[in-house]
N, C-alpha and C positions, 0 to 999 in steps of 0.2 A: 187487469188492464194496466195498462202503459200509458200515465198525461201528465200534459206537460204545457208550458206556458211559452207562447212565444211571441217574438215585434218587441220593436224599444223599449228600451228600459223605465216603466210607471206606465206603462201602455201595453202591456202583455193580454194577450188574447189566449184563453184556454183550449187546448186540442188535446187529441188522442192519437198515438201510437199505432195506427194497424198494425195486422199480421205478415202485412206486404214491407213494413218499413215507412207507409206511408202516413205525412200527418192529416188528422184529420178536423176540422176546426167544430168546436163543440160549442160555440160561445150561444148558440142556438136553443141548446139546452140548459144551460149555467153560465150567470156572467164572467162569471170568473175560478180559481181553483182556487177559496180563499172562503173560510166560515163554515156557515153554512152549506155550500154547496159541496162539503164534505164530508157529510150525515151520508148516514148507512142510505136512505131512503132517497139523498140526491146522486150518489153514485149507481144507484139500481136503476136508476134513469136512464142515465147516460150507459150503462152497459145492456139497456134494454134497447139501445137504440141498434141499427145494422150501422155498421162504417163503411160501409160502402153508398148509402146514401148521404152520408155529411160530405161537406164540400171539402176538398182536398187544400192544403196549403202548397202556394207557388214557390218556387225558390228553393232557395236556403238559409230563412230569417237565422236571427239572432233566438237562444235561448234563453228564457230567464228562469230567475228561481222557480221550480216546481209550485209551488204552494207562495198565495201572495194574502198583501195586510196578517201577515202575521203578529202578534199581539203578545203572548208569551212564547222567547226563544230560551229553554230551559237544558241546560248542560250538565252530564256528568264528566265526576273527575276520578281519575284512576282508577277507571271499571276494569282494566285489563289486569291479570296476574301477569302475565308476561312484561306490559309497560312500569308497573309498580317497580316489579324487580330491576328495572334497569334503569328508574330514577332511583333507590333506592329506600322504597317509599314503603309504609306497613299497610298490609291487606287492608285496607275501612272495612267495620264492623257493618256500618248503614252506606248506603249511598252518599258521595259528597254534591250538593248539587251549585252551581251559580247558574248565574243571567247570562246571555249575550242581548246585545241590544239589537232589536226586532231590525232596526234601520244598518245594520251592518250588513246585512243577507244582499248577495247577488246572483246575476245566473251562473251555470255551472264551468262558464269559459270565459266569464269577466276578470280584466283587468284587475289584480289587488294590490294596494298601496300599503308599501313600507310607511308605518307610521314617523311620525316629526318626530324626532331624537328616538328612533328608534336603535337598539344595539342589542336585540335578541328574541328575530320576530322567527318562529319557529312554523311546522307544517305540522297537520293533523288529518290524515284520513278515519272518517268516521259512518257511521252505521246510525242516521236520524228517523225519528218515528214522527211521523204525522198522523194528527189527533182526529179523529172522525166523532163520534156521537157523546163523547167525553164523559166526563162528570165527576163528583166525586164520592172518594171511598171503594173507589171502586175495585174489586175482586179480584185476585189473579185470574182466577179462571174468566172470568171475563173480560180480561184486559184485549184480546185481539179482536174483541166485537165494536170493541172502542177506540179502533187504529183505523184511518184511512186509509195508509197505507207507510211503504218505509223511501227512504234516498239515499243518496252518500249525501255526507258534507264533508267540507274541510274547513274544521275549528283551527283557525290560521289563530297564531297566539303570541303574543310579546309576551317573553318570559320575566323580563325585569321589569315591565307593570306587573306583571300578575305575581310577581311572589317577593322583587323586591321594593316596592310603592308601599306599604303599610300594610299589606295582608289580604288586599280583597283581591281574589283573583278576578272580577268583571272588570279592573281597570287595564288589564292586558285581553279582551276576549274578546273588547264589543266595539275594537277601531272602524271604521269606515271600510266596508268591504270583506269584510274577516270571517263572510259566513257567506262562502259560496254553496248552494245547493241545486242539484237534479243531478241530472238530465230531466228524470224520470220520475214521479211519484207513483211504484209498484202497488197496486193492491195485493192484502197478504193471500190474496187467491191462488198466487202467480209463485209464490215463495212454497218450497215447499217445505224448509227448516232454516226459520231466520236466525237457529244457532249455528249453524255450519255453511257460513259463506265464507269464499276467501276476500282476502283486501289486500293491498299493494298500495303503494307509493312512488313514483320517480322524480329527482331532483335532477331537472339537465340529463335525464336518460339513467339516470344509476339509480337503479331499485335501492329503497332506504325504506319502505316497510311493507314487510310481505308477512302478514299475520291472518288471524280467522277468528268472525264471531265466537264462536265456539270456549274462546279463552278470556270470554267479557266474565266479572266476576257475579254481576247483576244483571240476567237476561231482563229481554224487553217487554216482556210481560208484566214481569216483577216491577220494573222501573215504573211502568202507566200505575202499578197497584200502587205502588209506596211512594210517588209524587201526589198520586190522586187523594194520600190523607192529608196532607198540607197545604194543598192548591184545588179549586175546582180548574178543571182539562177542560179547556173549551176547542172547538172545531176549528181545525187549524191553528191549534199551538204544535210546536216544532221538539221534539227533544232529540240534543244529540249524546250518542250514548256512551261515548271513550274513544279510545283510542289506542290499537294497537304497538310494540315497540318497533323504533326506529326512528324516532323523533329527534330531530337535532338535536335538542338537549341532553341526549342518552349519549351520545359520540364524544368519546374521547381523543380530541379532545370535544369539546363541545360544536356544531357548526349549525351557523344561522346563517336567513337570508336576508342580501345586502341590497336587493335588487338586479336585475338582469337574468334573473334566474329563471326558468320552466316549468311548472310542478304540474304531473300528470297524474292522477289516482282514479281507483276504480273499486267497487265492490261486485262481486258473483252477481248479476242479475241483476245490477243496477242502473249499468253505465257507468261513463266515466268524464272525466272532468282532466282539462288542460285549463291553469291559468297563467299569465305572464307577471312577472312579480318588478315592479316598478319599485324605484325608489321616490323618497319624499318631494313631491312639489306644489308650490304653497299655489292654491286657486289664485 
């Protein structure tokens, strides 16, 4: 299945993707794509239903993030071999993980704001796993029984909070707006090898990363296992899982966005996301 959340922004109503392209509004079955209603046993619902009897959506609303009240938004950092190597960075033994703050996330075509003094807010196309029956300790081999399903995001990131402010990289991660996600929240029914997708990036039209799961150093199985010993995974936490190279910060010389700029990205089976990159203005 293919759902998705759509209508104003803290006012999204949950639907389904048919086969035709059509949306189909599910709020009938689940209040919302958000907790609970993202157990194994509430999506067997909603995929038990026909889509052809749920009432169609008019128009062409607005999208929001896939997955909502999200509650833990949990990030890996230099899961890519390829991205490693072109910050110059050594393979991590374990996974590196931080926060993004839950209230940064928006839909997949919303407006994001250059942070106040910002001077090195960078792009991330990313491969996020949405948490279904959670828990913790939990198994590799079990880890895909306990995924809702996957999205892209784009871990949008100020480079000089996150590595030059005193070392914590959540003070460049978790600005306002810095966690676009959908279209789509895929169930992994629909995936047929969540390590061999492609991904891509555009800046203003110029492909700036065109990489593949495939070369994450930490699949997303292993991620749900070995987050799961530190954290209990509850239903609807969000993990995004790296990101492949071509990041402004890899570009020699370096290049960030200042504002005015377009960023279009996409993953294999995902969808894709267009957001318009504003510069700072004060509410």
């Amino acid at each position: 299945m293919k759902l998705l959340r759509y209508g104003a922004f803290g006012q999204e109503k949950p639907a389904l993707l048919d086969a035709d392209g059509v949306l189909r509004d599910i709020s009938g079955l689940v209040p919302d794509l958000a907790g609970k209603a993202l157990t194994s046993a509430s999506l067997a619902k909603i995929r038990a239903a026909k889509p052809d009897t749920l009432p169609a959506v008019p128009g062409s609303p607005r999208i929001g993030a896939c997955v909502g009240d999200v509650r833990n938004f949990i990030a890996v950092g230099l899961n890519f071999a390829d991205h490693a190597a072109e910050t110059g960075a050594a393979i991590p033994a374990e996974p590196i993980l931080f926060n993004k703050a839950p209230n940064c996330i928006v839909g997949p075509n919303d407006e994001v704001m250059i942070p106040k003094n910002s001077v090195k807010t960078d792009w991330e196309v990313e491969l996020a796993i949405v948490i279904g029956d959670g828990g913790s300790y939990i198994e590799e081999k079990d880890a895909m029984a306990a995924i809702a399903g996957f999205c892209v995001c784009n871990d949008v990131s100020e480079r000089e909070f996150q590595t030059e402010r005193g070392g914590q990289w959540a003070k460049g991660k978790g600005c306002p707006t810095f966690g676009p996600l959908g279209p789509w929240l895929v169930t992994p029914d629909e995936i047929a090898d969540i390590q061999n997708l492609g991904m891509w990036l555009d800046v203003d039209g110029e492909r700036v990363q065109n990489g593949s799961t495939k070369t994450m150093i930490f699949g997303a199985t292993y991620l749900v296992h070995y987050i799961s010993q530190f954290m209990r995974l509850d239903p609807g936490d969000v993990i995004t899982t790296g990101t492949p190279p071509g990041v402004g910060l890899g570009f020699k010389p370096p290049r960030f966005l200042k504002g005015g700029e377009v960023v279009t990205l996409g993953i294999e089976g995902l969808g894709t996301q267009k957001q318009n990159f504003l510069p700072f203005k004060a509410a």
